[in-house]
C-alpha positions in Angstrom: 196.1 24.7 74.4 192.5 26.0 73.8 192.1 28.6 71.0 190.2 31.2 72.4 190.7 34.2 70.0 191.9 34.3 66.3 194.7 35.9 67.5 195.6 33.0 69.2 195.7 30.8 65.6 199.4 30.0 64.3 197.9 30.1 61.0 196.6 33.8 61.8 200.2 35.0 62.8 201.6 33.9 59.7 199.1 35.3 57.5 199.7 38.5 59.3 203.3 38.1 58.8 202.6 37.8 55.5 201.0 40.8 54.7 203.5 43.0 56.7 206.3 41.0 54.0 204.2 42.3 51.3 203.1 45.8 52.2 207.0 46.3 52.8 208.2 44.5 49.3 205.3 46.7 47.9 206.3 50.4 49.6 209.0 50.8 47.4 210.4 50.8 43.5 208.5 49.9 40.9 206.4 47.8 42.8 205.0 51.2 44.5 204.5 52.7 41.3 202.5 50.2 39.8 199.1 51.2 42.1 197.1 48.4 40.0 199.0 45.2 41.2 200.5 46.9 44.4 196.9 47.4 45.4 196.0 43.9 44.1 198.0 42.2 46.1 198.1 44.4 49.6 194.2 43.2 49.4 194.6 39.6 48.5 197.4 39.1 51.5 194.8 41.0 54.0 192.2 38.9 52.6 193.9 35.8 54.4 194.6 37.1 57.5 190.9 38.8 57.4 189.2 35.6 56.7 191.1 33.7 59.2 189.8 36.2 61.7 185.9 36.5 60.5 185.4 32.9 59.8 186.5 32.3 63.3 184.4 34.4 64.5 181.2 33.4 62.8 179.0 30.3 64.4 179.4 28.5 63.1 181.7 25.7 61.6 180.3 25.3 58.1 180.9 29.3 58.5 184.6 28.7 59.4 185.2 26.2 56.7 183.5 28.4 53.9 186.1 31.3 54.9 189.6 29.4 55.6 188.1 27.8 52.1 187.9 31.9 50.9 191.7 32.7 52.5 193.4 29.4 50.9 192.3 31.0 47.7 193.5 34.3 48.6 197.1 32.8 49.4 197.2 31.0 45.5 196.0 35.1 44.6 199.0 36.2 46.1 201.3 33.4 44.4 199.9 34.3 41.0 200.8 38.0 41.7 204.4 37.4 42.8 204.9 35.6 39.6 203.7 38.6 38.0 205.5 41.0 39.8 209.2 38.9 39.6 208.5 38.3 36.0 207.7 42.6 35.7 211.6 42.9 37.9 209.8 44.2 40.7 211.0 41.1 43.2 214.0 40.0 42.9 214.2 35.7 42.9 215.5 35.7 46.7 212.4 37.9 47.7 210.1 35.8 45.3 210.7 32.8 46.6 210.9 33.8 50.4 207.1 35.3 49.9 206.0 32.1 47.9 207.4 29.9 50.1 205.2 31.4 53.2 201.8 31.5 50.9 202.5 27.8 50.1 202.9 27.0 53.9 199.9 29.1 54.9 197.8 27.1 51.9 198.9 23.7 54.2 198.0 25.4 57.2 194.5 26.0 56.2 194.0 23.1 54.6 194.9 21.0 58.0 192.7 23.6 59.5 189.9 23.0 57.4 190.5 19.1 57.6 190.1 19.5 61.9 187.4 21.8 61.7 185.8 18.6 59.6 186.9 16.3 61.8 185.5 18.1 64.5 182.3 18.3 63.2 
């Protein structure tokens, strides 16, 4: 199947996925209350999803690269927060590790993204 839109990317429907996990874990508790990190990590989780989309749409594919490069580091953002945030009480382990285990996935998905688009080239 030809990838026509970044809609259309796998990798972009579970970085969206991810953010909805997060602005939901976020919206509530002390997690809400804490506007520094909440706000930290609502961006970082957009930033994947947002990078996904503008790198495919720039074009070029040294372009693409340089962003799924920029969103792969966004995931290990979001990582670092959770630990912050379960370590604070604001996740309990269950939610932790359910988030952490979908960054660490997306970080493989870019990376065998990146590793086509370079094979591609």
């Amino acid at each position: 199947m030809k990838v026509r839109r970044f809609e259309d990317l796998v990798v972009w429907k579970k970085s969206k996925d991810l953010s909805l996990a997060v602005y939901r874990i976020t919206g509530a508790g002390a997690f809400a209350r804490d506007f520094g990190l909440r706000d930290q990590i609502r961006r970082a989780a957009v930033s994947v999803m947002s990078n996904i989309a503008e790198g495919f749409e720039r074009y070029s594919r040294a372009e693409l690269r340089q962003f799924l490069s920029i969103a792969r580091g966004s995931t290990a953002e979001v990582r670092s927060q959770l630990t912050l945030a379960r370590e604070l009480g604001y996740l309990q382990e269950a939610e932790h590790a359910s988030l952490h285990d979908q960054c660490v996935e997306l970080s493989r998905m870019l990376s065998a993204l990146r590793a086509s688009v370079d094979r591609s080239s």
